[in-house]
C-alpha positions in Angstrom: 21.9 -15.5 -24.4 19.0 -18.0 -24.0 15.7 -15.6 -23.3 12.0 -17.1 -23.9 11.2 -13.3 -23.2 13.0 -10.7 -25.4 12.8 -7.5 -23.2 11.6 -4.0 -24.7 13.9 -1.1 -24.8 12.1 1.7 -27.0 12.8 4.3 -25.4 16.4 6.1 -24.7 18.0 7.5 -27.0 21.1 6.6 -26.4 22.2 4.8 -29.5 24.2 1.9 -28.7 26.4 1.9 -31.2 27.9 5.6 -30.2 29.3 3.7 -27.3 30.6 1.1 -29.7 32.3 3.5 -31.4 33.7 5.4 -28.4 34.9 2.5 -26.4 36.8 0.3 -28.9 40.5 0.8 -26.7 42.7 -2.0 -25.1 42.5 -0.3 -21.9 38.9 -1.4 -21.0 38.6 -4.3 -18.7 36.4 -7.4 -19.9 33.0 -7.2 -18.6 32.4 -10.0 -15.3 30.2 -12.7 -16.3 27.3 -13.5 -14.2 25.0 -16.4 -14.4 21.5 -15.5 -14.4 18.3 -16.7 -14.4 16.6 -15.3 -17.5 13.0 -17.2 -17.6 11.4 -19.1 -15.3 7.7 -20.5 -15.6 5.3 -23.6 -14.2 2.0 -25.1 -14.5 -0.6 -23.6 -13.2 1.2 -20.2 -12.9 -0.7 -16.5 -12.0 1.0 -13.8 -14.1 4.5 -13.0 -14.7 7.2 -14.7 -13.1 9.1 -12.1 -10.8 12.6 -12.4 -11.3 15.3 -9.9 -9.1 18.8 -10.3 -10.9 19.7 -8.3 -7.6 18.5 -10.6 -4.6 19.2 -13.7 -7.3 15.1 -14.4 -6.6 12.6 -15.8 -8.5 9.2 -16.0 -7.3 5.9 -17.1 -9.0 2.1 -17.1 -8.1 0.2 -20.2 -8.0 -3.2 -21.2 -8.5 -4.9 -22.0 -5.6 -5.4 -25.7 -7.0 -1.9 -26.7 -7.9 0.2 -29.1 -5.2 3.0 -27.3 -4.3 4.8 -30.5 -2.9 5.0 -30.7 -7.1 5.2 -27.7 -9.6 6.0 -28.7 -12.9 8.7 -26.2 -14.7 7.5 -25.1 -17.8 10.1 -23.0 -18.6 13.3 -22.2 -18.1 16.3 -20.3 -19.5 19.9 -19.3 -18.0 23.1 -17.2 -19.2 24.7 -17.8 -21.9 27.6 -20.7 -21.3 26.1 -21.5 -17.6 25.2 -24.4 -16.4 22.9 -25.3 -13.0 23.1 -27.2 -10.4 20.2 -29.1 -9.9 20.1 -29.4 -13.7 16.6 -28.5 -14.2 14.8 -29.3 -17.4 11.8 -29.0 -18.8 8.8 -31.6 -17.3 11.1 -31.3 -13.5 9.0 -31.2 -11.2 9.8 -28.7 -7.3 8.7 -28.7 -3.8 7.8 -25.2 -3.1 6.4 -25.7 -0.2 10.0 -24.4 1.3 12.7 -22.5 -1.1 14.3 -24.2 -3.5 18.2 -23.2 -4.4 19.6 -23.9 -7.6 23.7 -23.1 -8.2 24.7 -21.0 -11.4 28.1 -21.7 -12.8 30.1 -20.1 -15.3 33.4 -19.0 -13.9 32.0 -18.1 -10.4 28.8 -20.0 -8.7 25.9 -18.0 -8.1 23.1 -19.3 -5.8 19.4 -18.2 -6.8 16.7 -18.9 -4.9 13.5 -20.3 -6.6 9.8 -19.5 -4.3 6.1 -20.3 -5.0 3.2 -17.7 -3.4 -0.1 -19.2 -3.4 -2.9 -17.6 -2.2 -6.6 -19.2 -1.1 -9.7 -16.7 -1.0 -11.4 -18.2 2.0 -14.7 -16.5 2.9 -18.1 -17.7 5.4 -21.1 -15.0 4.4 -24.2 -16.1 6.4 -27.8 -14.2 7.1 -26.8 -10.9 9.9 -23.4 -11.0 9.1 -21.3 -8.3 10.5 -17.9 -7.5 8.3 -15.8 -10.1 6.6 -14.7 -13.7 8.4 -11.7 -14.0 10.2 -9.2 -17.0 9.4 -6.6 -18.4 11.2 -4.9 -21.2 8.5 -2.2 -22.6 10.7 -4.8 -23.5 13.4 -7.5 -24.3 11.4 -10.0 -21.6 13.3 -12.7 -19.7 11.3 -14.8 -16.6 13.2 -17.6 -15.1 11.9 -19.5 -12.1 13.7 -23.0 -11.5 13.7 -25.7 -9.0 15.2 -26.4 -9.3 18.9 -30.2 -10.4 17.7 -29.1 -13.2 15.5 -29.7 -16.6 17.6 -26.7 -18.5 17.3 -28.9 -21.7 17.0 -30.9 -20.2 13.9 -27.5 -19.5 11.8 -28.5 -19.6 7.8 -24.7 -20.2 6.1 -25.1 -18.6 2.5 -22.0 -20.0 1.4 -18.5 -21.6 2.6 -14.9 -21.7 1.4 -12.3 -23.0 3.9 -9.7 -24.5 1.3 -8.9 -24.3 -2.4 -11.2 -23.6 -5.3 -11.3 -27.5 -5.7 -11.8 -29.0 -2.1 -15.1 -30.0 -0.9 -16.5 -29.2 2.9 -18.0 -32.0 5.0 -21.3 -31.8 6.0 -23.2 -29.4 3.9 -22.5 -25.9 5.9 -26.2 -24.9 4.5 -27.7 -27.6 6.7 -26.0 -26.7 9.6 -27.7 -24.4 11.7 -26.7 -24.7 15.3 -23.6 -22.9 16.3 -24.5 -22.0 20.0 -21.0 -24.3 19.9 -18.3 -24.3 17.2 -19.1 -26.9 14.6 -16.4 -28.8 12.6 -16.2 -29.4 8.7 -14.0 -31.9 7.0 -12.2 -30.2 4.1 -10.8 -32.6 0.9 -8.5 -31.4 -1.6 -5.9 -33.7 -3.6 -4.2 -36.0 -0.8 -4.9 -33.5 1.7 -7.5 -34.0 4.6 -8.2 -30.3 7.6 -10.6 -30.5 10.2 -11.7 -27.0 10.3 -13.8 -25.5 13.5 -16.0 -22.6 12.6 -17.0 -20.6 15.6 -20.0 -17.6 15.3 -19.9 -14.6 17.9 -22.1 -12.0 18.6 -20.9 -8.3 17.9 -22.1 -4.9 19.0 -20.8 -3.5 16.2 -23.1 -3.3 13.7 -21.4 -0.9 11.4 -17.3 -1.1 11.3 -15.5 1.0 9.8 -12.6 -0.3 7.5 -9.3 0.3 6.8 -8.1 3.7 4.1 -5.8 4.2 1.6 -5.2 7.8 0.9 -3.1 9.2 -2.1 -2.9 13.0 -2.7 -6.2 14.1 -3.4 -8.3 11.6 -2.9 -8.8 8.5 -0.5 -10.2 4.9 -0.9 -12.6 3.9 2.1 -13.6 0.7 3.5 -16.7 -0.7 6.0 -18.6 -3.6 6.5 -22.5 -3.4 7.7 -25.5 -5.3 8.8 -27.7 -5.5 6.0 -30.7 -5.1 7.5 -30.1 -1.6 9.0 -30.3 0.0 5.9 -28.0 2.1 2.8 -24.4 2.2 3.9 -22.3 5.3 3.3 -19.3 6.9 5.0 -19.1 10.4 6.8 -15.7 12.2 7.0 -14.2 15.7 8.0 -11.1 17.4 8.1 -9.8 16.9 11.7 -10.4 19.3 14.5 -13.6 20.5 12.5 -16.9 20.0 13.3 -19.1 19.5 11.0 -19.2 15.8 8.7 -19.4 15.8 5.2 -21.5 12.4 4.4 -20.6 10.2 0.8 -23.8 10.7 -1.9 -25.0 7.1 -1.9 -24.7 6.6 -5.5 -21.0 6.6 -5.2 -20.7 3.9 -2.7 -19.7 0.1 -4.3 -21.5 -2.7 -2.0 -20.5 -6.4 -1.9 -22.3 -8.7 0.1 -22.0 -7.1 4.3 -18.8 -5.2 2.8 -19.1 -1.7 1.2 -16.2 1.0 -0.6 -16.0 4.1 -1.9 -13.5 6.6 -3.3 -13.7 10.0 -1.8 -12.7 13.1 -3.9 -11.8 17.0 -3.2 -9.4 16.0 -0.6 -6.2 18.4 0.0 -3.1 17.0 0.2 -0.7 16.6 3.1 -3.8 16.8 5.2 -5.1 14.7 8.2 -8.8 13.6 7.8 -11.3 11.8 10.4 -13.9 9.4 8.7 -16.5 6.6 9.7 -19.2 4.2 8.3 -22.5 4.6 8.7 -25.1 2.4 8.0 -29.0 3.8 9.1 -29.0 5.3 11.8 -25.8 3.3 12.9 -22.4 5.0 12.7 -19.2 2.9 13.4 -16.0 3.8 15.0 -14.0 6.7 13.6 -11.0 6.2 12.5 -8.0 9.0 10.4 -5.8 9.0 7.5 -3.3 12.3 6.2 -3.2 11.9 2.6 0.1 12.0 0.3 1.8 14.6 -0.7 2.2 16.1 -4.3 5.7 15.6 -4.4 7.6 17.6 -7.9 9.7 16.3 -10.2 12.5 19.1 -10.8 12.5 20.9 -14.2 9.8 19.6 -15.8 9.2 22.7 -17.7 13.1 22.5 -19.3 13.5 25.8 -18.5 16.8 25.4 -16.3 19.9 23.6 -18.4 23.9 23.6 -17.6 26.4 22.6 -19.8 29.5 20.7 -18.5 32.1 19.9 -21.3 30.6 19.7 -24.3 27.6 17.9 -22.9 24.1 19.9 -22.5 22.1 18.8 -19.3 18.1 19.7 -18.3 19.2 20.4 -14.8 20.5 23.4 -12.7 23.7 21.7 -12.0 25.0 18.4 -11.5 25.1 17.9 -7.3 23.8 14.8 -6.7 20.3 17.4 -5.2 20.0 18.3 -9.3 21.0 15.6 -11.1 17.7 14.1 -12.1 17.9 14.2 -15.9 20.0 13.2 -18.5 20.1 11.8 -22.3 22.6 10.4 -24.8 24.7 13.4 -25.8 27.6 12.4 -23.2 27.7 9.3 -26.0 27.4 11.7 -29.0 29.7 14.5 -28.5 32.4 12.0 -27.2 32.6 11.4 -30.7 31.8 14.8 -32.2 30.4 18.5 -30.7 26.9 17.6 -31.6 24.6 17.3 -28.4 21.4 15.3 -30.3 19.3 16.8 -27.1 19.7 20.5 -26.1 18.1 23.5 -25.2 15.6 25.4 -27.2 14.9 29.2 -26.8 12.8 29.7 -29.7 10.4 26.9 -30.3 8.8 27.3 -27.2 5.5 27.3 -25.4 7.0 29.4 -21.9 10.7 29.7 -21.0 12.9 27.2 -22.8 12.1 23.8 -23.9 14.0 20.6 -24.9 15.0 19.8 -28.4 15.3 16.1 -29.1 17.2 15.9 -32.5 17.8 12.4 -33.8 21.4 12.5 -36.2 23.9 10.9 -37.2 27.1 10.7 -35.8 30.4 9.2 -38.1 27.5 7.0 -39.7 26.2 5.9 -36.2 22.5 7.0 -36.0 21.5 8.5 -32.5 18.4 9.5 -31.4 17.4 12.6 -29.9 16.5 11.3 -25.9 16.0 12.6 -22.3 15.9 10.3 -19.2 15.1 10.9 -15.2 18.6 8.8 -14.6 21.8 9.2 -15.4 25.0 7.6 -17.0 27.4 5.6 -15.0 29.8 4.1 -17.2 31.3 1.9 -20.3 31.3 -1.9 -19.6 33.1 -3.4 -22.7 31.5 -2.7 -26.1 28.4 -1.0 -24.3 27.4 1.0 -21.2 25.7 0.6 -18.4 22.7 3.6 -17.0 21.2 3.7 -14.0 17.0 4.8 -14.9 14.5 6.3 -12.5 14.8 8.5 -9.3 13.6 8.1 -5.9 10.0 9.0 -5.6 6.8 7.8 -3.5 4.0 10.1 -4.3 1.4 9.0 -6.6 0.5 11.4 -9.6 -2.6 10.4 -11.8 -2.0 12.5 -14.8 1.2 13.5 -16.5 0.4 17.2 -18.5 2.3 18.9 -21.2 3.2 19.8 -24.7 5.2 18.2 -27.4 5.9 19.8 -31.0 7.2 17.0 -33.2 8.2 16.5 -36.6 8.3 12.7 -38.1 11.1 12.1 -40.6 11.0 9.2 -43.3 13.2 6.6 -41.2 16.5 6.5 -43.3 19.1 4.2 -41.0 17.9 0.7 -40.1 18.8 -2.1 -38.2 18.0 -5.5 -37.4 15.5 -6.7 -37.1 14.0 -3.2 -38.3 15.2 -3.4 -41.9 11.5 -3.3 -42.5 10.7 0.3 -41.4 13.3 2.1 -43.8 11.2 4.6 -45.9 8.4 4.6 -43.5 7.7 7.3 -41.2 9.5 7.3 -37.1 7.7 7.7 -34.5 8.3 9.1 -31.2 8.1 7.8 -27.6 7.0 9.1 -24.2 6.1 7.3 -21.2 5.9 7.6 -17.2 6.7 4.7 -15.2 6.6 4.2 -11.4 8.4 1.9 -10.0 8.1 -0.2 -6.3 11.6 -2.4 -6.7 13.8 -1.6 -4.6 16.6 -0.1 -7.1 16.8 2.1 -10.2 16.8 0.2 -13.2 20.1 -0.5 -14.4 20.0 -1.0 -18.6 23.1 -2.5 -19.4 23.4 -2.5 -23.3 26.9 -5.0 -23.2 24.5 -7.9 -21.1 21.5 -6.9 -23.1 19.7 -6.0 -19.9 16.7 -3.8 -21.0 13.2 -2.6 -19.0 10.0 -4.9 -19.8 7.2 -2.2 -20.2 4.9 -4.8 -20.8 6.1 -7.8 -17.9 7.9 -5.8 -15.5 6.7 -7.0 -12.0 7.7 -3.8 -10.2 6.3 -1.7 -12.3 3.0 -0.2 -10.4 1.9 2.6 -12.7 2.4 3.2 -16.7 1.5 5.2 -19.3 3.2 6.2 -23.1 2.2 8.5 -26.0 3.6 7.4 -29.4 2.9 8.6 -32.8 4.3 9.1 -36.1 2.3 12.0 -36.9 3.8 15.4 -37.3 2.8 18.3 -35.8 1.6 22.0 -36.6 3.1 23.7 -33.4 3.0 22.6 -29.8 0.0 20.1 -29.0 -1.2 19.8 -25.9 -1.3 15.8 -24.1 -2.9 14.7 -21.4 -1.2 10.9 -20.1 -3.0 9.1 -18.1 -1.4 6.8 -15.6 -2.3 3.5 -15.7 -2.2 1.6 -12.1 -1.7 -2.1 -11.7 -2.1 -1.8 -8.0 -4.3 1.1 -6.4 -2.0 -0.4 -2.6 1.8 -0.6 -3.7 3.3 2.4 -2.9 6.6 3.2 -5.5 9.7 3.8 -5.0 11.4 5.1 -7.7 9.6 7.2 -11.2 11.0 7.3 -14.7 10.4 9.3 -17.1 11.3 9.0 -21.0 11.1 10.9 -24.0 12.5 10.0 -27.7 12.3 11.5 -30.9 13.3 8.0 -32.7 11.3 5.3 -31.2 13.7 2.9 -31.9 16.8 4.2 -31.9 18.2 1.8 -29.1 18.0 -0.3 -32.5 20.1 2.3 -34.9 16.8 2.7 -36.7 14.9 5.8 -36.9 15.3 9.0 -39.1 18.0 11.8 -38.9 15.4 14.3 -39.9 12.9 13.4 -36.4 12.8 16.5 -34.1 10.9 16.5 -31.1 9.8 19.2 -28.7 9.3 19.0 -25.1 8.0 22.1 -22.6 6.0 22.6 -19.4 5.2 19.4 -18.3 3.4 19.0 -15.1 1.9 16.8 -12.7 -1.6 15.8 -12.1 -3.3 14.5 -8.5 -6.7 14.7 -9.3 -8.9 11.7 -9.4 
């Protein structure tokens, strides 16, 4: 398969090629082919393309200088054996200005649909501002709101940015003063001429209070102030109590009229009342309820059910229980070995999880647990549905692990490298805002990108190599590439082989996993 990006899977356990083994009958169907869209990237691109195999969408972010009427493709990569229709190439150039459709053939046609975002940071920011300028960019209107004692034909205009990072504004908005009417500004970018009318109000709001965004424990605040009137800060209380508890000025961030802070101490699933206040000023008063501290079952791996041979880290396997899972339904279908189990003696409270990587007729398989679970065998491989609903937002991931590093003895490409040195193990937490589990299909190759993955709104992984003497305490940190999107789905992962996806690790790797908790602290 053509791929400019060759997509990480370090983490599961499941060793592929126990499924190869295990599925090798003349009563398994051939696998559907279906044509994808594998890379996609343009001139003048923001980040990582987004690319949903489910909604067959690719969008990409734009600078705010490139001409969208024509994006040059930069690169581009399908299925194995498909062809497109348009065919695009390299040096093509798009009108996203509207979505473009391109036609995926290989036995069946599959229609994608290819979109450009682009985003331009307008802003006005004169003398006795009041809060942030308001933009209308299909009528060409700018507002901007200052103190009741501002004349409106003494206006100072600090600075001005009504169209790309590139255009220039016509006359100079620093010599115009007068806007007892709306003035007009001529805006030139590329080709492209706007007439703009900026109009400035008077306000008796001196002090508004801003929009929130309120997680467990904690809650992000927002406001905008007139200058002049003196520190800004925010006041909030828990509703239907009295008294206000007033933000220490030190922890307030200011930018230009605008102002922030991140209030701590909060208590979840709780309804709050807050304002800005600037002086003597206060603004309006506005309420948030922050998030709950939603659990993830079992995360101690004290509760475990066997069904069959296979061992599984839950109570029971009704669809209210099934949250975990690991390779040994791979393992034992082979053998009675269950590389993941649990452990009564090695433990810091109650039972743990023992991660065992082994082999299994010659087939190396890691040691693994997963928040997901199994569906089924596509052809040579399988396919696993990864992640469970969830839309709280934990900071900190808690527990203990108790590992023991083998010298890697099984190897595969392109690993061959790593025999005699030592494994390492893997653990991460992922939160997840797409709007599906992931699906890791080992017969396609399709695999999670820790590093690219557009969905992926919080992260964080401990690996080592190092052995341990006993349980060690970790503390992971979660990593947030958006303090706004709110996920959907969480994943967690632990194995004792890093790479055991890859039939390379060592069969002498044991990990340990017990009393892992959840953190909603700032």
């Amino acid at each position: 398969m053509r791929r400019g990006v060759q997509r990480l899977f370090r983490s599961v356990g499941l060793s592929m090629g126990l499924l190869l083994c295990s599925c090798i009958t003349n009563d398994i169907p051939y696998p559907d082919l279906v044509a994808s869209i594998t890379e996609l990237e343009v001139i003048g691109q923001i980040g990582t393309t987004d690319i949903n195999n489910a909604a067959r969408e690719v969008t990409v972010e734009l600078s705010d200088t490139v001409d969208l009427k024509q994006v040059i493709l930069s690169k581009f990569s399908i299925s194995d054996y498909a062809t497109s229709e348009p065919d695009l190439k390299l040096g093509d150039t798009m009108d996203l200005t509207h979505t473009q459709y391109v036609t995926l053939k290989i036995h069946d046609s599959f229609i994608w649909q290819l979109k450009g975002n682009q985003t331009i940071q307008r802003s006005i920011v004169v003398d006795n501002q009041v809060g942030e300028a308001i933009f209308d960019a299909v009528n060409k209107l700018a507002l901007v709101n200052v103190i009741q004692s501002q004349p409106r034909e003494q206006i100072q205009v600090r600075s001005m940015q009504l169209g790309p990072s590139n255009s220039t504004i016509l006359p100079d908005p620093t010599r115009i003063h007068d806007f007892s009417t709306p003035q007009t500004f001529i805006v030139r970018y590329r080709d492209v001429i706007e007439e703009w009318t900026v109009r400035v109000m008077h306000t008796d709001a001196n002090v508004v209070t801003g929009e929130s965004n309120p997680w467990a424990k904690f809650a992000y605040l927002y406001g905008s102030y007139v200058v002049s009137l003196g520190e800004p800060t925010f006041e909030y209380r828990k509703k239907g109590t009295e008294a206000w508890t007033s933000v220490a000025l030190d922890r307030i961030q200011i930018s230009g009229t605008s102002f922030s802070s991140k209030v701590t101490g909060l208590e979840a699933q709780t309804e709050y009342e807050y304002r800005a206040v600037a002086g003597s000023t206060k603004g309006s008063t506005l309420s948030f309820t922050t998030e709950a501290m939603t659990p993830i079952p079992n995360l101690n791996f004290d509760t475990w059910c066997q069904v069959g041979k296979s061992w599984f880290p839950n109570a029971d396997l009704t669809d209210e229980n099934y949250w975990w899972d690991s390779g040994n339904k791979g393992a034992n279908s082979l053998s009675e070995k269950n590389p993941t189990a649990p452990e009564d003696g090695v433990v810091v409270k109650g039972r743990a999880a023992k991660l065992a990587s082994t082999k299994v007729l010659s087939v190396f398989a890691a040691g693994s647990v997963y928040l997901g679970y199994f569906k089924k065998v596509i052809g040579l491989g399988a396919e696993i549905s990864m992640g469970r609903p969830y839309t709280a937002r934990p900071t900190r991931l808690k527990g203990y692990y108790n590992y023991h590093s083998g010298v890697v003895d099984k190897t595969k490409t392109p690993y061959e490298s790593l025999i005699g040195t030592q494994d390492s193990c893997h653990i991460y937490f992922l939160l997840s805002d797409a709007r599906e589990p992931y699906t890791v299909n080992t017969t396609t190759q399709q695999f999670i990108d820790l590093k690219n993955d557009p969905n992926i709104v919080a992260l964080g992984e401990l690996k080592t190599s190092v052995s341990t003497s006993g349980y060690q305490p970790f503390t992971m940190t979660l990593n947030y590439r958006s303090l706004t999107r709110i996920p959907r789905y969480v994943l967690i992962v632990a194995s004792a082989s890093k790479y055991g996806d890859y039939f390379t690790g060592s069969t002498e790797s044991v990990l340990y996993l017990d009393e892992f908790t959840l953190d909603f602290e700032e």
